[in-house]
C-alpha positions as a printed NumPy array, in Angstrom:
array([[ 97.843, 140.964,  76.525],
       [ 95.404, 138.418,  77.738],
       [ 92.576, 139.549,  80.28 ],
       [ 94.326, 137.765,  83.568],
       [ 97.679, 139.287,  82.629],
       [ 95.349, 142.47 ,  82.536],
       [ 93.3  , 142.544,  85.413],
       [ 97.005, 141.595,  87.415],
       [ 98.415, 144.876,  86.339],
       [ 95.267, 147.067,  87.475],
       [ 95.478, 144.631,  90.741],
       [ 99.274, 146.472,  90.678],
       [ 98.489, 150.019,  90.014],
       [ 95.53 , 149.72 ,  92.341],
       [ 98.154, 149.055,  95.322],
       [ 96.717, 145.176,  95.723],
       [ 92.811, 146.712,  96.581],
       [ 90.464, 144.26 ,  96.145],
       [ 86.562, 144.001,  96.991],
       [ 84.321, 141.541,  97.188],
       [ 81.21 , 143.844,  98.553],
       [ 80.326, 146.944,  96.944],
       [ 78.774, 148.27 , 100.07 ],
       [ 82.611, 148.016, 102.258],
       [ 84.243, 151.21 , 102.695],
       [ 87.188, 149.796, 101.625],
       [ 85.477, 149.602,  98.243],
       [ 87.155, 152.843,  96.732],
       [ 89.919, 152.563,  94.699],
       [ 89.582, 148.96 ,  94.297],
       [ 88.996, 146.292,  91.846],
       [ 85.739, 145.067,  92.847],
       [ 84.491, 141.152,  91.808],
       [ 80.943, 140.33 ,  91.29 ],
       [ 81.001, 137.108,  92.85 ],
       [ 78.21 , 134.69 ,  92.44 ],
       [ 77.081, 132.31 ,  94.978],
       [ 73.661, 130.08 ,  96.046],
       [ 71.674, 132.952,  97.35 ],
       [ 73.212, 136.431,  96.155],
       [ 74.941, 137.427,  92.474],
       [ 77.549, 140.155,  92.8  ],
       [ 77.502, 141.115,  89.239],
       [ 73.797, 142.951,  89.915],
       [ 75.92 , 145.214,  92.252],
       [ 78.704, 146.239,  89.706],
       [ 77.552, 149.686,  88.953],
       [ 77.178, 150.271,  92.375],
       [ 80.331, 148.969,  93.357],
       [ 82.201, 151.957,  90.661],
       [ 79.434, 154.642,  91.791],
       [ 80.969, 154.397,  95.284],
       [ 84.463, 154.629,  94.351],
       [ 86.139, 151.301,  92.708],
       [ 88.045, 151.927,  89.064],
       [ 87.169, 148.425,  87.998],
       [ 84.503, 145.686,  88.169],
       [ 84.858, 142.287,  87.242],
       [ 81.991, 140.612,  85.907],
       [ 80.957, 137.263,  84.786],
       [ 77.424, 138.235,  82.92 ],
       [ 76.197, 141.308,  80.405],
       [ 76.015, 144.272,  82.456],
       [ 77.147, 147.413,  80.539],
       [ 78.644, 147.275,  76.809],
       [ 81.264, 149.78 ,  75.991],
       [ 82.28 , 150.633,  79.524],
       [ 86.047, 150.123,  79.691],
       [ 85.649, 149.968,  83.177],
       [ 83.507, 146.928,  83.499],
       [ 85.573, 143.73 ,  82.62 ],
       [ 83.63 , 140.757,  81.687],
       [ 85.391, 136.925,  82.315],
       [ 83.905, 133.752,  81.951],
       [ 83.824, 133.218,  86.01 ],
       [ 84.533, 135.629,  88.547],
       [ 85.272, 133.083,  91.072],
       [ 88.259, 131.523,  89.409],
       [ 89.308, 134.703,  87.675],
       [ 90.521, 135.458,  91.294],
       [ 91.233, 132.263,  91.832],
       [ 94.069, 132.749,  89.249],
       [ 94.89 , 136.088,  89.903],
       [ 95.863, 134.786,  93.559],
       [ 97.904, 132.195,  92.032],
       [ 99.851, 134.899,  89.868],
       [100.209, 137.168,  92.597],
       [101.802, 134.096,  94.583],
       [104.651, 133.057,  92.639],
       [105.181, 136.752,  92.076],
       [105.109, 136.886,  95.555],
       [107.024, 133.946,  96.296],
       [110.827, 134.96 ,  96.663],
       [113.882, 133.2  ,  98.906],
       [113.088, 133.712, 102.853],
       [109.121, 133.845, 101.923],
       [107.221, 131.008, 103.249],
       [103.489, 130.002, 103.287],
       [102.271, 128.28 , 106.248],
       [ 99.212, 126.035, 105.356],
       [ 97.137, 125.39 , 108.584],
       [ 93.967, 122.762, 108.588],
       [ 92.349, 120.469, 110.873],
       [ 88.517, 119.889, 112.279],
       [ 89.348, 121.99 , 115.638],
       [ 91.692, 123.993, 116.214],
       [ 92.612, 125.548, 113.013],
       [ 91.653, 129.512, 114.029],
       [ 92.984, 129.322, 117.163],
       [ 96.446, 127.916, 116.327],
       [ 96.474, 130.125, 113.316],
       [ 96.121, 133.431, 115.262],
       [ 98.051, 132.269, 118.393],
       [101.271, 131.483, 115.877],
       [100.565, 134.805, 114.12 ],
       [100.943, 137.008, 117.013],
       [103.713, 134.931, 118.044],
       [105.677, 135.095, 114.897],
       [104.887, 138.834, 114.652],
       [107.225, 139.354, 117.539],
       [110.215, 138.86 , 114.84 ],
       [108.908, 138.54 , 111.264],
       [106.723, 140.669, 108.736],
       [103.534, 138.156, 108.994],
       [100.241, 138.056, 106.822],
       [ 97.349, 136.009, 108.484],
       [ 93.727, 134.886, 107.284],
       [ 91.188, 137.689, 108.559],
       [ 88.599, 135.529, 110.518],
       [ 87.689, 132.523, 109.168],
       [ 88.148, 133.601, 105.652],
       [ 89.365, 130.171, 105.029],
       [ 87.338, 128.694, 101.657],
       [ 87.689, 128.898,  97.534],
       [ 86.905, 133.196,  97.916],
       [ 88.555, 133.383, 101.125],
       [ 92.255, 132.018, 100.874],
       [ 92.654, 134.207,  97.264],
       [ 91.68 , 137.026,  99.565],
       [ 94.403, 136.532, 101.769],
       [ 96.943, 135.452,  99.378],
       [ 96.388, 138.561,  97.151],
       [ 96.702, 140.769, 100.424],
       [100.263, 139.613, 100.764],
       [102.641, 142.666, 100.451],
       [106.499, 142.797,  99.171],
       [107.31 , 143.591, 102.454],
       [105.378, 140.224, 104.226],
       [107.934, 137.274, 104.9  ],
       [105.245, 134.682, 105.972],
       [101.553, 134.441, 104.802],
       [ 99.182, 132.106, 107.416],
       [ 97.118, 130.789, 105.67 ],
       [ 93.821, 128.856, 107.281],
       [ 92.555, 126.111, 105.023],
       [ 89.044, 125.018, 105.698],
       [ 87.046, 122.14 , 103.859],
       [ 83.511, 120.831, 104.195],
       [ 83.729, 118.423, 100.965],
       [ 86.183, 115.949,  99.022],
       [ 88.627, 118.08 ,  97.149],
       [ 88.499, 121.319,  99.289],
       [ 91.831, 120.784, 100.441],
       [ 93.658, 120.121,  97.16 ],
       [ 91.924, 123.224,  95.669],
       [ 93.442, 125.426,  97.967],
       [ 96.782, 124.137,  98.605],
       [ 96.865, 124.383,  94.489],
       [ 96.038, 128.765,  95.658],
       [ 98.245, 129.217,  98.212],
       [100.886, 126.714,  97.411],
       [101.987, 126.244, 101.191],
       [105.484, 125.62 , 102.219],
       [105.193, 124.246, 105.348],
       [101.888, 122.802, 106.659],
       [100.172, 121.568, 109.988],
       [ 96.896, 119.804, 110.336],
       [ 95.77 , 120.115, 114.101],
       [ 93.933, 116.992, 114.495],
       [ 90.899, 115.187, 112.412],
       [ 87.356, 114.49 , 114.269],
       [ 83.95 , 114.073, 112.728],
       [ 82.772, 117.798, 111.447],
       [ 80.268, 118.784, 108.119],
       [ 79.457, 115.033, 107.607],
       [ 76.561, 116.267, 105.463],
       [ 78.873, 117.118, 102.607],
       [ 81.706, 114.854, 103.331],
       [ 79.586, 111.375, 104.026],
       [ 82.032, 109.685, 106.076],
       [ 85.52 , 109.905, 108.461],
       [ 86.731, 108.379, 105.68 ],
       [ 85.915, 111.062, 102.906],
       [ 87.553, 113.832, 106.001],
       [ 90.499, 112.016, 106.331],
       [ 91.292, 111.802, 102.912],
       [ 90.833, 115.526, 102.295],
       [ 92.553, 116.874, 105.072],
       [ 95.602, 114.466, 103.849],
       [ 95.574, 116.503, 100.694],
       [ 97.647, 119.222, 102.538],
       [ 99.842, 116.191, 103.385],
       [100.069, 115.2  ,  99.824],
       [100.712, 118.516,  98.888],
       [103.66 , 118.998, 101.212],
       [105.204, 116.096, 100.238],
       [105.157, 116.218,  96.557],
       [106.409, 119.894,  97.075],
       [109.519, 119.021,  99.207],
       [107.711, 120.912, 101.816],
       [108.247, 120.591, 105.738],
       [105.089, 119.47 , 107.95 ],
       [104.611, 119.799, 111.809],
       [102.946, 116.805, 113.396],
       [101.196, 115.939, 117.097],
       [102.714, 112.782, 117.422],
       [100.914, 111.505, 119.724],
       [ 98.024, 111.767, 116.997],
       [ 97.572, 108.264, 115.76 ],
       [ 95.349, 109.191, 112.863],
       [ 98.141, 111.529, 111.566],
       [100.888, 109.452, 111.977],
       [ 98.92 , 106.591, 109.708],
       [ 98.252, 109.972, 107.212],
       [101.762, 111.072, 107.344],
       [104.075, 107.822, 106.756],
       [107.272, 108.41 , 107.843],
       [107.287, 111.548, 105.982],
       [111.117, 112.756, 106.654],
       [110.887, 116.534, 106.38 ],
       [108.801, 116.177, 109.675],
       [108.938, 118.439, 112.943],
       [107.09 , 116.687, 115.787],
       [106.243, 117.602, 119.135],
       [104.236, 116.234, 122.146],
       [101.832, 118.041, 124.921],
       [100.867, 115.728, 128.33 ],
       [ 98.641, 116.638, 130.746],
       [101.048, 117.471, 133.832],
       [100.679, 114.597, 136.609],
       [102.585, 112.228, 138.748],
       [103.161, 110.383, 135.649],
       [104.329, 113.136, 133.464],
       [106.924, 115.951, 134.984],
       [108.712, 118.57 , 133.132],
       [111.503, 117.886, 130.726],
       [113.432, 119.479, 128.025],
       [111.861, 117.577, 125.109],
       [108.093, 117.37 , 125.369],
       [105.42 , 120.081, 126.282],
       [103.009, 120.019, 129.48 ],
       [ 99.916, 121.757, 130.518],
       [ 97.461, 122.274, 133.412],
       [ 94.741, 124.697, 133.733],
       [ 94.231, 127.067, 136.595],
       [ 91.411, 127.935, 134.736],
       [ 94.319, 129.306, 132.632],
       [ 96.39 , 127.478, 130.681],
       [ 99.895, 126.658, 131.694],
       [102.837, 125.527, 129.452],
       [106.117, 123.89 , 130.708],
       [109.032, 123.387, 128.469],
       [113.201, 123.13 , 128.888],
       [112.412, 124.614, 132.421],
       [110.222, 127.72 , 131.383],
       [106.903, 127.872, 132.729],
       [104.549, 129.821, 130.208],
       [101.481, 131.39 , 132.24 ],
       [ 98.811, 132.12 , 129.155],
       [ 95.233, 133.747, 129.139],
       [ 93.847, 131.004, 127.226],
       [ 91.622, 128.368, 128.405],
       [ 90.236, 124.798, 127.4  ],
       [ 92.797, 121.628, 127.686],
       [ 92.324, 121.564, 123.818],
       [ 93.954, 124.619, 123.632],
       [ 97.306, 123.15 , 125.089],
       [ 97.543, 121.688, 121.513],
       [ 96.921, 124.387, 119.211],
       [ 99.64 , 126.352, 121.778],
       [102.387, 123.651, 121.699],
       [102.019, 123.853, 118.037],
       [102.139, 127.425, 117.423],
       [105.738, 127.319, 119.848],
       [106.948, 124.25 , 117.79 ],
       [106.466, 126.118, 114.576],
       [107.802, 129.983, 115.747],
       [111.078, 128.231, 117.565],
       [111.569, 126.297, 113.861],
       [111.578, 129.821, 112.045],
       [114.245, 131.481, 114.56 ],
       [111.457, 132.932, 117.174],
       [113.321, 132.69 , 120.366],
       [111.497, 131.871, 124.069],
       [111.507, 135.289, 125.322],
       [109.496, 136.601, 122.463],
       [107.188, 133.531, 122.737],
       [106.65 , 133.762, 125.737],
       [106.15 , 137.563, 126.215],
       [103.767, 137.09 , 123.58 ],
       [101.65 , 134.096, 125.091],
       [101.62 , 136.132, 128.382],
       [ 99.317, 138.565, 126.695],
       [ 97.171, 137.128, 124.157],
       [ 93.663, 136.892, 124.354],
       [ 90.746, 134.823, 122.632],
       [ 87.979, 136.975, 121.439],
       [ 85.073, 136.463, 119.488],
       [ 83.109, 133.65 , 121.099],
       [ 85.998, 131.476, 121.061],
       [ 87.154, 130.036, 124.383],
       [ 86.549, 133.461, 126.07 ],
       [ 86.157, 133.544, 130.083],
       [ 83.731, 135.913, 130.86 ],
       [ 83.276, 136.573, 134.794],
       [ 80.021, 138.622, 134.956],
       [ 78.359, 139.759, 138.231],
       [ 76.463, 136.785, 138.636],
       [ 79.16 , 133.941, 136.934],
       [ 81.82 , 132.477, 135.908],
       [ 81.277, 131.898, 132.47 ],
       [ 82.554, 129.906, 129.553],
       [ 81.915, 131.276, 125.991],
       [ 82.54 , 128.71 , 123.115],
       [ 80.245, 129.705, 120.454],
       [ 82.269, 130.263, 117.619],
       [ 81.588, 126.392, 116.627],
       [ 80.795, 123.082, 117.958],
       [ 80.909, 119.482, 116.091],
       [ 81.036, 116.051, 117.878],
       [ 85.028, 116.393, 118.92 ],
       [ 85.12 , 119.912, 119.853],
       [ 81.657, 119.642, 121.834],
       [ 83.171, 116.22 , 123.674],
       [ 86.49 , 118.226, 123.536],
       [ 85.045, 120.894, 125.899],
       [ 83.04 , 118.983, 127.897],
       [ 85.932, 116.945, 129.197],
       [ 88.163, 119.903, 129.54 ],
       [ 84.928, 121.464, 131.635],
       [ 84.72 , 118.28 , 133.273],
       [ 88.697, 118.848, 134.63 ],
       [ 88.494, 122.337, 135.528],
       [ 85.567, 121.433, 137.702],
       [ 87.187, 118.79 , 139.594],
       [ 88.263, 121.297, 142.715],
       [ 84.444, 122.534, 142.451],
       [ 81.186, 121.333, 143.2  ],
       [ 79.114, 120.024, 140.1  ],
       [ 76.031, 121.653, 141.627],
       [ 77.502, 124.73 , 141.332],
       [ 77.847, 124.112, 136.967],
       [ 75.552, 124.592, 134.145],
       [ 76.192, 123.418, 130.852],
       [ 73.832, 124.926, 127.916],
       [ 74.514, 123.323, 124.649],
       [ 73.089, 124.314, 121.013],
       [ 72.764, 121.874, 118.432],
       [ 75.662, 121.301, 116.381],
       [ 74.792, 121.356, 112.377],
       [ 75.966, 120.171, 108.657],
       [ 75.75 , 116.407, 110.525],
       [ 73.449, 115.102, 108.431],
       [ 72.499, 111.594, 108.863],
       [ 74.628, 111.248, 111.269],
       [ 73.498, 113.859, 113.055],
       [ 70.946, 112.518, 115.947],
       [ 73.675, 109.524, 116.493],
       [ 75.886, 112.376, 117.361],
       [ 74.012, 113.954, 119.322],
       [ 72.807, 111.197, 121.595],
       [ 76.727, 110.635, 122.017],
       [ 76.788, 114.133, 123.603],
       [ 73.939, 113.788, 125.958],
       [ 75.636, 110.294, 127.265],
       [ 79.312, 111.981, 127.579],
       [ 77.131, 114.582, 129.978],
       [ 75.226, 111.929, 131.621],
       [ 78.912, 109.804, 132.307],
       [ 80.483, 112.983, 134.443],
       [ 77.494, 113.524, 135.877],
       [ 76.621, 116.852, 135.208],
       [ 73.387, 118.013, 137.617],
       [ 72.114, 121.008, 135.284],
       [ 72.507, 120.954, 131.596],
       [ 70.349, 122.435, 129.023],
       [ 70.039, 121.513, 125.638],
       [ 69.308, 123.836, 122.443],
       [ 67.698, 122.847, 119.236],
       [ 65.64 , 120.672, 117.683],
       [ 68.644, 117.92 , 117.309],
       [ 68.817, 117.408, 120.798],
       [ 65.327, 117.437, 121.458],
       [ 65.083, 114.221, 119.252],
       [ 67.636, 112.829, 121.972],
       [ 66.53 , 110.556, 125.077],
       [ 68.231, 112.364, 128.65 ],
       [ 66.438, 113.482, 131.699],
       [ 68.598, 116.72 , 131.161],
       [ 65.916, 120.185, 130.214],
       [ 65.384, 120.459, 125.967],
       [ 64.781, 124.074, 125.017],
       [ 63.466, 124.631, 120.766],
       [ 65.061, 127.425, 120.474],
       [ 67.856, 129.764, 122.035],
       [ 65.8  , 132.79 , 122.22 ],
       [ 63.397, 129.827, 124.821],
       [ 66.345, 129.493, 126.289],
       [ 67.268, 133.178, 127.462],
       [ 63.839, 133.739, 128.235],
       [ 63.989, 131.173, 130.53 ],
       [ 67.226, 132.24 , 132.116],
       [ 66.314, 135.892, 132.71 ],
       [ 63.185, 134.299, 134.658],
       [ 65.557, 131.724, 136.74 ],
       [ 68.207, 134.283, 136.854],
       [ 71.255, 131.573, 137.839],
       [ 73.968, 132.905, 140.057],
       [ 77.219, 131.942, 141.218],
       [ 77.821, 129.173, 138.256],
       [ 80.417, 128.192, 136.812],
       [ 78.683, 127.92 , 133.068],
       [ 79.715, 126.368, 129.371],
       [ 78.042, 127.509, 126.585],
       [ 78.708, 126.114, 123.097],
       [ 77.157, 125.516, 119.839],
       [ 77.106, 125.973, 116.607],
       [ 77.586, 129.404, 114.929],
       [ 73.892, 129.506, 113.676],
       [ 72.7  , 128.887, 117.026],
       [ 74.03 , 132.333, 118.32 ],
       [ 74.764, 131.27 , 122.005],
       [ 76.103, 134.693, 122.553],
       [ 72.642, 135.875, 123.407],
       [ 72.489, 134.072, 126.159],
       [ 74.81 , 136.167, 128.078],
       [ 72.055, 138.508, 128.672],
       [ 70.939, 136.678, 131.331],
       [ 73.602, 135.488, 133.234]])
């Protein structure tokens, strides 16, 4: 018996419990993996990991001879990588289906929103969080149970090659890439490099005999997806005196909230951001494909919710607020400002504050981007913005520059701003949550 075909069975026995942290309390009874990475080496923590309760460790160094217990490969990272891959086409059976979901925005939200709406009929399996790179997606896939008819499963990239390495994990079955914008250009170099890795879910589909779901009124993805025939499309307009419901296409306004018209159904949502019209029309397109029928969609869109610094509105006692922290690079930052921009439209500009954080992994092309920001800000004509970081202080604007956000809530708590209607967004790093102390 060779040591994969091994370390599958115990993954069997141990009812599919699998650690990554020997501190988790989820640690006993598991198979833990001492995974090695830039700044931390997991294999230091294998003892540990069986003192508080796993049966197994799997290691990639010398840690303990003649401990039956302690299973040494020669790389822990693609030791799960392949155990994911055997637990898939295990897995895989007729009526199972893997749903691959990329993109540069987008990607979380649509994943979630089209989990909880395909719960409402199916057995689903979703990435937890953003657990969405080479550890990640062999987490989720080796969490899916007999009993799960569809794994959604988030692919993220921030290199050439991501893509293809994970579609290779979870072998997807039907795929979606939101849309493609300009995001961790320090590791991919150029649009080019992006668009050529996110097409690598494309690529995969294709040479699978796969079915992909398409924005087509996305001109980048059309050129990506070339007639493709296996293709579900669908289209979301802004609803004006130009575009009135119909039975084909989707349309949105905001209220702040988002709502959806299609085939005469009007689909009132707690969700904000005109972006988020997208990643909604997308999730419906790809439920009503698998049998999900409008009643269940929409009871479902009535209720959900985003949490965790993503698109949340947040009325405190003071403001209206705006909380977009979860992640920011040039599209989604111009994204959001535009769909602030709209909202604002019935409201006085005055009465706004805009405090962005820089947005990271640019590289080189990071203060051009940047810049680009501050002009988008300066072409609405925003009154009060304030700017976080030390990208945007390199930037030329007559808008405040703070260093740092912990400057920035200091200063706050002395202006104390009421009665705004306030966007907040940046980068993860930048922890903009903090600044909801002082509003």
């Amino acid at each position: 018996m060779g040591t994969l075909e091994k370390i599958y069975k115990l993954f069997i026995k141990m009812n599919q419990r699998i650690s990554i942290d020997s501190r988790e309390s989820s640690i006993k009874n598991s198979i833990f993996f001492g995974i090695k990475g830039p700044n931390f080496n997991g294999n230091h923590y294998a003892k540990d990991a069986l003192k508080n309760g796993a049966k197994y460790a799997i290691v990639d160094e010398i840690i303990e001879q003649n401990n039956n217990k302690i299973i040494q490969v020669n790389n822990t990272i693609e030791t799960l990588q392949k155990l994911a891959i055997t637990h898939r086409k295990s897995w895989f059976k007729k009526d199972k289906y893997i749903i691959g979901i990329t993109g540069t925005n987008g990607k979380t939200t649509t994943k979630d929103i089209l989990n909880n709406i395909m719960c409402s009929k199916f057995n689903t399996y979703c990435t937890k969080g953003n657990l969405n790179n080479h550890i990640g997606v062999p987490l989720t896939i080796l969490a899916l149970k007999k009993e799960h008819q569809f794994g959604i499963i988030e692919l993220g990239a921030n290199q050439n090659g991501d893509i293809k390495q994970l579609c290779n994990i979870a072998q997807p079955t039907h795929g979606i890439i939101t849309n493609i914008g300009e995001a961790h250009l320090e590791g991919f170099k150029s649009m080019k490099n992006i668009k050529q890795t996110k097409n690598e879910l494309y690529d995969y589909i294709k040479l699978n005999n796969g079915t992909l779901f398409v924005n087509q009124q996305d001109q980048t993805l059309l050129a990506l997806l070339k007639q493709y025939p296996k293709t579900i499309f669908y289209n979301c307009f802004y609803l004006n005196k130009k575009y009135k419901p119909d039975d084909i296409n989707f349309y949105f306004n905001c209220t702040p909230f988002i709502n959806l018209y299609f085939r005469k159904l009007k689909i009132k949502t707690k969700l904000i951001g005109n972006y988020n019209a997208y990643n909604i029309a997308a999730s419906i397109t790809i439920a009503n494909y698998f049998g999900v029928d409008f009643e269940n969609i929409n009871k479902t869109l009535n209720k959900i919710e985003l949490k965790n610094n993503r698109s949340e509105l947040i009325n405190t006692k003071n403001n209206e607020i705006i909380l977009d922290a979860y992640n920011a690079n040039p599209t989604s930052l111009s994204l959001a400002i535009q769909s602030f921009y709209e909202l604002l439209k019935t409201r006085d500009l005055k009465d706004s504050l805009i405090i962005l954080g820089d947005m990271l992994e640019l590289g080189k092309h990071s203060h051009k981007n940047h810049q680009k920001i501050v002009d988008l800000l300066e072409e609405y004509n925003f009154k009060n913005c304030l700017l976080i970081g030390q990208h945007f202080q390199k930037t030329k604007t007559h808008y405040q520059k703070i260093g740092s956000t912990d400057k920035c809530l200091l200063l706050l708590k002395k202006s104390q701003p009421k009665n705004k209607t306030i966007l907040i967004k940046g980068s993860r790093k930048m922890q903009m949550e903090k600044l909801l102390d002082a509003l």
